[in-house]
KOLDREN-320557 format. One record per residue (C-alpha): x, y, z; residue number from 1; residue in three letters. Coordinates in steps of 0.02 Angstrom, whole numbers, plus 32768, in hexadecimal, padded with zeros to 4 digits. Example, Ala and Ser with C-alpha at 12.3 -4.5 7.8 and 13.67 -1.06 7.14 Angstrom:
<atoms>
atom u 8267	v 7F1F	w 8186	num 1	residu ALA
atom u 82AC	v 7FCB	w 8165	num 2	residu SER
</atoms>
This chain:
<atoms>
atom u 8EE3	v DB81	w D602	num 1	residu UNK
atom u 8F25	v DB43	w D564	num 2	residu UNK
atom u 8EE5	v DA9C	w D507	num 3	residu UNK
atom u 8F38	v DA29	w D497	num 4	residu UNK
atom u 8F9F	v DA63	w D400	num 5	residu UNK
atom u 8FB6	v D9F5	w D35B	num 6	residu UNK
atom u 9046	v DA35	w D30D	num 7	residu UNK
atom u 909F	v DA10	w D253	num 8	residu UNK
atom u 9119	v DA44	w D1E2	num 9	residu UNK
atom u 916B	v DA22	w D125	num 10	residu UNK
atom u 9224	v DA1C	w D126	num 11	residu UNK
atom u 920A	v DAEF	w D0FD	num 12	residu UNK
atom u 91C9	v DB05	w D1A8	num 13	residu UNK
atom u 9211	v DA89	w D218	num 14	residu UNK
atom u 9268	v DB0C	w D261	num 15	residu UNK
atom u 91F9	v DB83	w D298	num 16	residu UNK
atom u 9194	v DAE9	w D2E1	num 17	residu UNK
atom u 922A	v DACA	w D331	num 18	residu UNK
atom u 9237	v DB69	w D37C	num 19	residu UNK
atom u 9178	v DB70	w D3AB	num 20	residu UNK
atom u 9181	v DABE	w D405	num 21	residu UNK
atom u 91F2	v DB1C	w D488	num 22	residu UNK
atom u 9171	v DB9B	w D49C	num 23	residu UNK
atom u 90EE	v DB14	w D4B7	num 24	residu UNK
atom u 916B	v DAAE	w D534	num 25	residu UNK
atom u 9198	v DB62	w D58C	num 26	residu UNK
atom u 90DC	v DB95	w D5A7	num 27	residu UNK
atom u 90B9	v DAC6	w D5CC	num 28	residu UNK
atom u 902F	v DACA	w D557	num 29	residu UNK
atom u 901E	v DA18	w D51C	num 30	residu UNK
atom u 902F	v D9F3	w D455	num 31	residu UNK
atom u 9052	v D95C	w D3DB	num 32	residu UNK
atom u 90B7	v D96A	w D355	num 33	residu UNK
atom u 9081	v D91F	w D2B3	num 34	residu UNK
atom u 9116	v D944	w D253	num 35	residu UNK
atom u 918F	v D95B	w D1FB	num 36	residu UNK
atom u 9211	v D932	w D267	num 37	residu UNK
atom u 92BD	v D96A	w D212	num 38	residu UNK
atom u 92D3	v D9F0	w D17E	num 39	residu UNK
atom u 92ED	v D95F	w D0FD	num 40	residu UNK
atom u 9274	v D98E	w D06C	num 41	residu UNK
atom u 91B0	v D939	w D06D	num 42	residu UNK
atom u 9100	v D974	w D041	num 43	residu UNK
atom u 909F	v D9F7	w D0A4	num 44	residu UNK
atom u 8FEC	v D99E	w D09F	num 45	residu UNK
atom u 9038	v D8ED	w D0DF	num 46	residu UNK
atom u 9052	v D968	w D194	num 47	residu UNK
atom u 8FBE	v D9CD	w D16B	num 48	residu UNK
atom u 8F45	v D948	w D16D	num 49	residu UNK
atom u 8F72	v D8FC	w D22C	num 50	residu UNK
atom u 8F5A	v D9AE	w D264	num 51	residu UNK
atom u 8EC6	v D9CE	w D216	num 52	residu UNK
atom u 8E66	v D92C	w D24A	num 53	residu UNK
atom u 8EA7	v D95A	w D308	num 54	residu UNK
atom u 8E4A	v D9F1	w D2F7	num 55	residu UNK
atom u 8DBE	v D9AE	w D2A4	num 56	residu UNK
atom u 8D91	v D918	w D31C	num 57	residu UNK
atom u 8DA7	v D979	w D3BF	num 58	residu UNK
atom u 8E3F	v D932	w D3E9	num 59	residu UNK
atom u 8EAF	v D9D3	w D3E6	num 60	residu UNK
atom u 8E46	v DA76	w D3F6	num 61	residu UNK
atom u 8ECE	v DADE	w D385	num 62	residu UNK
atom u 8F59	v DACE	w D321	num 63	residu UNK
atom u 8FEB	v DAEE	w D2D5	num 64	residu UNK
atom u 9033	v DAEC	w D21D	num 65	residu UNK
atom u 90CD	v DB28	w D1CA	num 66	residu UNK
atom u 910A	v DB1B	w D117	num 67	residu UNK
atom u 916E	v DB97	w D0B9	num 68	residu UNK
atom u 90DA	v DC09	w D0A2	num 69	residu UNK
atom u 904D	v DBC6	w D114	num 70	residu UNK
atom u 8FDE	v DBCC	w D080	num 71	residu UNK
atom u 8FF4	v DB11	w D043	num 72	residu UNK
atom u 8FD2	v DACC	w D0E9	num 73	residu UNK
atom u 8F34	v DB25	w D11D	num 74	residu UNK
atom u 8EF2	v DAEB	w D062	num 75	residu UNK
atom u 8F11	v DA48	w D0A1	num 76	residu UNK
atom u 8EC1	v DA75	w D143	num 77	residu UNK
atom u 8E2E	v DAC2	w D113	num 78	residu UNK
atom u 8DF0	v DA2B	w D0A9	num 79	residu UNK
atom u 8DC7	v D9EC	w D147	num 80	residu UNK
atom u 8D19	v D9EB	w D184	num 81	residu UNK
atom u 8D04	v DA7E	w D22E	num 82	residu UNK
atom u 8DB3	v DAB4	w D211	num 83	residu UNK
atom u 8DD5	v DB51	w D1F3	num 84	residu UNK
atom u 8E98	v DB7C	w D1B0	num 85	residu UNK
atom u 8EDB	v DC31	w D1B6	num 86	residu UNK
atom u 8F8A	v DC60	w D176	num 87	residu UNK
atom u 8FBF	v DCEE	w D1F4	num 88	residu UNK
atom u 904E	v DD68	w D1E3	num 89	residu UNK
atom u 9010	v DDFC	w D248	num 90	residu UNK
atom u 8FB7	v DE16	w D2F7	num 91	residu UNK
atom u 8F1E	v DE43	w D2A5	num 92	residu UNK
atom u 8EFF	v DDB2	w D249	num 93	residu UNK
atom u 8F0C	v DD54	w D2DA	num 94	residu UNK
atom u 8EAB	v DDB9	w D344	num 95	residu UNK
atom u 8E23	v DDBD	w D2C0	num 96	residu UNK
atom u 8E22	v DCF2	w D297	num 97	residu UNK
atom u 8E00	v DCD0	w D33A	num 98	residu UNK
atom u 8D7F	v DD6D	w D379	num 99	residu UNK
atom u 8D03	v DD41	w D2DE	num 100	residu UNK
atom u 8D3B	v DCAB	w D26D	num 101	residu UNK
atom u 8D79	v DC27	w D308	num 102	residu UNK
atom u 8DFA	v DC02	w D2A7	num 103	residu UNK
atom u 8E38	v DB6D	w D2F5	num 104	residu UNK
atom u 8EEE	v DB4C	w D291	num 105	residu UNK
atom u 8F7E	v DBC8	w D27E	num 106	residu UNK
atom u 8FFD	v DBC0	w D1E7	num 107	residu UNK
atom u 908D	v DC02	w D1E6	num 108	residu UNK
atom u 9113	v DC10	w D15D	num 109	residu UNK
atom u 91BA	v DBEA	w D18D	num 110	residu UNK
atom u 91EE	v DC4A	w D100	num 111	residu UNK
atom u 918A	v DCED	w D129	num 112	residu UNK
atom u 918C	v DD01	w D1D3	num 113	residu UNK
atom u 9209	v DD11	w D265	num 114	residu UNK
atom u 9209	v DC8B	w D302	num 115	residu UNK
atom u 91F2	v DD0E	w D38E	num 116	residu UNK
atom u 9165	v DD7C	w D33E	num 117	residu UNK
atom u 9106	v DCB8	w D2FC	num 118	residu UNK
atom u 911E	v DC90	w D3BC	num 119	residu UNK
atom u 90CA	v DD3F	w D3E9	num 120	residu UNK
atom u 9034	v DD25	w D355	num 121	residu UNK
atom u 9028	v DC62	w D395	num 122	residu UNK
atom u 901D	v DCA6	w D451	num 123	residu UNK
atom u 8F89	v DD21	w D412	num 124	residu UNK
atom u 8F3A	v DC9D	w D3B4	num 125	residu UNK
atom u 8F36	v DC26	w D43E	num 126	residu UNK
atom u 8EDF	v DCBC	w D4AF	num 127	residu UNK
atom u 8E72	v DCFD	w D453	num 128	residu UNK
atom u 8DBA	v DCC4	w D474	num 129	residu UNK
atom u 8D32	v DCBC	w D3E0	num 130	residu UNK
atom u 8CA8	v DD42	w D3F8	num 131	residu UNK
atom u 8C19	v DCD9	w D3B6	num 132	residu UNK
atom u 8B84	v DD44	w D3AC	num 133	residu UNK
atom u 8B72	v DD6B	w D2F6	num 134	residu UNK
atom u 8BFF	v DD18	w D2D0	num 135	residu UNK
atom u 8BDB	v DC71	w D30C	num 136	residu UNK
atom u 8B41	v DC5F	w D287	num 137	residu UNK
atom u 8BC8	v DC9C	w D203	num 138	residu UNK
atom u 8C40	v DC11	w D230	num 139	residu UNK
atom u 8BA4	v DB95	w D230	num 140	residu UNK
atom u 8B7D	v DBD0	w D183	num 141	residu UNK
atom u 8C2B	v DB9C	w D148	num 142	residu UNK
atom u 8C33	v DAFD	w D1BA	num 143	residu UNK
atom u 8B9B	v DAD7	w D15B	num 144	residu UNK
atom u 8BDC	v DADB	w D0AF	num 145	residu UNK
atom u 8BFD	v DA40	w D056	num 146	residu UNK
atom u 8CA1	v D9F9	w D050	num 147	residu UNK
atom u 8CF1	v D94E	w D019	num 148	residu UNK
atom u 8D50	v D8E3	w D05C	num 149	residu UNK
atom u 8E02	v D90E	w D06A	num 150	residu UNK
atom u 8E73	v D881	w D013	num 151	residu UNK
atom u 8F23	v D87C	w D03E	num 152	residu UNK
</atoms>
């Protein structure tokens, strides 16, 4: 069973949301969308930052971010206290994020990366479990590190 999704986009990857929110609606995994909502150009971290909090307070257990690279929204992300951003554009990588680091946001770039294999990473993402073990006092270590407060 799937939980909640928070998902955003910039006007460079409002498309491949697109395309992901019909995965989501196919599989009836539920999901909010924090924007952008048309391909009319805006600023990554304004989306970013909804997603991120989601995650963050416990309201969405993953989520979803695409720009034109994935790299300037999981920046954004990752200023955010617990969450922990990967850009992903291969099977091991997200594989890997999940198994040791718990990554819990994907970021994709709607530049970089085809719809169908995104879908197929996103589907991997969302089943992979997180080993803990040794792993889980690594991500404590970096859940531990200081970090300000995000101001957007």
């Amino acid at each position: 069973m799937y939980g909640a999704l928070a998902l955003g986009s910039d006007h460079a990857g409002h498309s491949l949301k697109e395309s992901l929110k019909v995965l989501l609606e196919k599989r009836e995994i539920p999901f909010q969308d924090f924007g952008c909502f048309s391909a009319d150009s805006c600023d990554y971290p304004d989306f970013a930052v909804g997603v991120a909090k989601g995650v963050q307070n416990g309201e969405f257990l993953q989520g979803v971010l695409c720009c034109g690279s994935g790299v300037g929204m999981a920046i954004v992300a990752n200023r955010f206290h617990g969450v922990r951003a990967v850009v992903c554009n291969d099977m091991h990588t997200a594989i890997m994020s999940r198994r040791h680091n718990d990554a819990n946001i994907i970021c994709f770039g709607g530049r970089v990366i085809a719809p169908e294999y995104a879908e197929e990473l996103l589907e991997i993402f969302m089943n992979t479990p997180f080993e803990g073990g040794r792993h889980q006092r690594r991500v404590g270590k970096m859940d531990d590190l200081p970090v300000g407060e995000a101001q957007c």
